[in-house]
C-alpha positions in Angstrom: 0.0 0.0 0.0 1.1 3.7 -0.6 3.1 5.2 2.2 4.0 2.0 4.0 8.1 2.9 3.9 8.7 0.5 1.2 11.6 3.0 -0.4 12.9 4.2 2.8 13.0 0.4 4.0 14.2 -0.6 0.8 17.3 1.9 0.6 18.2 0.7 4.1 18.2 -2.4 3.2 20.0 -2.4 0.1 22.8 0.1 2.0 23.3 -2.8 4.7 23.5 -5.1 2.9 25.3 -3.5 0.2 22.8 -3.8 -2.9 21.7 -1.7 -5.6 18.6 0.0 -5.0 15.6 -0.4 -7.7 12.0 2.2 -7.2 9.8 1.0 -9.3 8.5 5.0 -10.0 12.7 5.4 -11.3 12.4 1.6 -13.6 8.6 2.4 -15.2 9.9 6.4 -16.0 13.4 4.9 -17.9 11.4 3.2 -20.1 11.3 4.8 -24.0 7.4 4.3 -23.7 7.5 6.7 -20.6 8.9 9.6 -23.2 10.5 11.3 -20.0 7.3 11.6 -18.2 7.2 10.6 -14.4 5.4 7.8 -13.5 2.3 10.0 -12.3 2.0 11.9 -15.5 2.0 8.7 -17.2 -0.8 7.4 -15.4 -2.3 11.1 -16.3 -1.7 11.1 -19.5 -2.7 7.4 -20.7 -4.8 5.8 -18.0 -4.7 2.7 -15.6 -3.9 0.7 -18.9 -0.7 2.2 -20.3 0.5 2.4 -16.8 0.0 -1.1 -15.7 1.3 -2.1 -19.2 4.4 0.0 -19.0 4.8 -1.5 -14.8 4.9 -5.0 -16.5 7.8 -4.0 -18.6 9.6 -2.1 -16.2 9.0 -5.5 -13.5 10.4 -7.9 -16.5 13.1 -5.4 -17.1 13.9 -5.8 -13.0 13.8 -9.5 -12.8 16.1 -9.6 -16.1 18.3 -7.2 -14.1 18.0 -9.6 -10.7 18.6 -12.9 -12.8 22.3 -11.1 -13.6 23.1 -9.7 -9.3 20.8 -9.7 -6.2 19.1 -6.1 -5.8 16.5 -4.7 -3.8 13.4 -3.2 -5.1 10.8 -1.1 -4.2 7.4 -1.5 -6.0 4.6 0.6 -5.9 1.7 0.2 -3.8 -0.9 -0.9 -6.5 1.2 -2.9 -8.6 -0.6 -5.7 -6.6 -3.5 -5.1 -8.9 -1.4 -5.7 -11.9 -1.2 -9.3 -12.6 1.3 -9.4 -15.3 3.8 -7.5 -13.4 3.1 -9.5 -10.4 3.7 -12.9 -12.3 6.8 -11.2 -13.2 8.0 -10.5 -9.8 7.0 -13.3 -7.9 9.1 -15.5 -10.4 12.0 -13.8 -8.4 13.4 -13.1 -5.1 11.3 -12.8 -2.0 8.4 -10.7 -1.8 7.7 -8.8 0.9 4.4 -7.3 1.8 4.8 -4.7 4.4 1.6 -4.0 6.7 0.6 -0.7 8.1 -2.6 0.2 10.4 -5.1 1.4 7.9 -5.9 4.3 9.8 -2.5 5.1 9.8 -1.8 4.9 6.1 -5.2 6.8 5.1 -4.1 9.4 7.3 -0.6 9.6 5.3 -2.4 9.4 1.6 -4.3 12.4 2.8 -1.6 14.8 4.0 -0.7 14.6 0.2 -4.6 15.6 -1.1 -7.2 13.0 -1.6 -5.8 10.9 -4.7 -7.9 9.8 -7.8 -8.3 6.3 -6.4 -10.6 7.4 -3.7 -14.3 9.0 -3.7 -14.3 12.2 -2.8 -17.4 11.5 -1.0 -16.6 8.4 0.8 -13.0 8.2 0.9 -12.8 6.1 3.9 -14.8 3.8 2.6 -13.0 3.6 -0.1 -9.6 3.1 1.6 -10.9 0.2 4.0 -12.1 -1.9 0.3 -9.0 -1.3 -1.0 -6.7 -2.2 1.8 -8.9 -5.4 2.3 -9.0 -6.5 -1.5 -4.9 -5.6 -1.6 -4.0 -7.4 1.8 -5.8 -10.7 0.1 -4.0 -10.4 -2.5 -0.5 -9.6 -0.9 -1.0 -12.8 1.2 -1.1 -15.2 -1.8 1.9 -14.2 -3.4 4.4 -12.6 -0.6 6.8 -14.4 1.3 7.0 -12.3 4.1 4.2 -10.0 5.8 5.8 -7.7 7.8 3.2 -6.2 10.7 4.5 -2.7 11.0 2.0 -0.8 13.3 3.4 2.6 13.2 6.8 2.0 14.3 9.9 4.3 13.5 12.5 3.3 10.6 14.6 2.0 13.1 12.6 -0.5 14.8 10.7 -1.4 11.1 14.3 -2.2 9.7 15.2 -4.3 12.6 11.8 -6.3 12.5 13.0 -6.2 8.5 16.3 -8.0 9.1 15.3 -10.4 11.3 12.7 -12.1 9.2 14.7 -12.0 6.1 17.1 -13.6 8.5 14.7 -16.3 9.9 14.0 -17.1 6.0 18.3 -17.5 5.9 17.9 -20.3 8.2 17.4 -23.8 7.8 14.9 -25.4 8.9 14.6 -26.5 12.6 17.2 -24.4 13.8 
């Protein structure tokens, strides 16, 4: 989901553990089909379709880049409801799905302006379908779900490395 800390998480981890650091917004707007636009004016500019086709390219493009050196990427909040970019991902790597209160997070969309992807009248309402529908999905296809409930960087990394860590392990140790 949007504002969860998956790049500031991301760029800690790939610091520590000395990795390059991929944002989906940076992979999608490098693409020639993005003509130079950021990823939001792309969305703008061609709809929910071009987007989530130009997301799929830009998640093959990052796999093809993972199948050559282990890096960490941050991908964007919705890409869960793009299932060819998802197939894409989940062929590599572990996939972490990093949960935040939901009153917390709508409270953290907001401070930016209420976004396209919720009603102006019922924005709330909105948020709690979406965050239900996306958790669903998240559960099928991550390896990891990370319970952050509103905890600092600090603390979120630390409850970060140790599960990757615990996944390190063999079993029964």
């Amino acid at each position: 989901m949007k504002h969860t800390g998956k790049s500031s998480l991301g760029k800690k981890l790939a610091q520590v553990r000395r990795l390059p650091f991929r944002d989906r917004d940076q992979l999608l707007e490098n693409l020639p089909e993005a003509q130079g636009r950021s990823a939001r004016d792309v969305f703008r500019a061609g709809g929910k379709e071009l987007f989530q086709r130009l997301e799929a390219l830009a998640a093959a493009g990052a796999v093809q880049e993972m199948r050559r050196a282990p890096l960490v990427l941050a991908w964007g909040g919705g890409t869960i409801d793009n299932p060819p970019a998802v197939k894409h991902l989940a062929s590599i790597g572990v996939l972490i799905h990093l949960k935040e209160k939901p009153e917390l997070l709508f409270e953290r969309i907001l401070k930016g302006g209420l976004p396209a992807f919720l009603s102006p009248v019922h924005p709330w309402e909105d948020f709690q379908v979406l965050y239900r529908e996306r958790t669903l999905r998240m559960r099928e296809v991550c390896t990891l779900e990370l319970e952050l409930n509103g905890v600092d960087l600090d603390t979120a990394f630390r409850r970060l490395s140790e599960s990757l860590e615990s996944l390190d392990r063999p079993t029964g140790e």
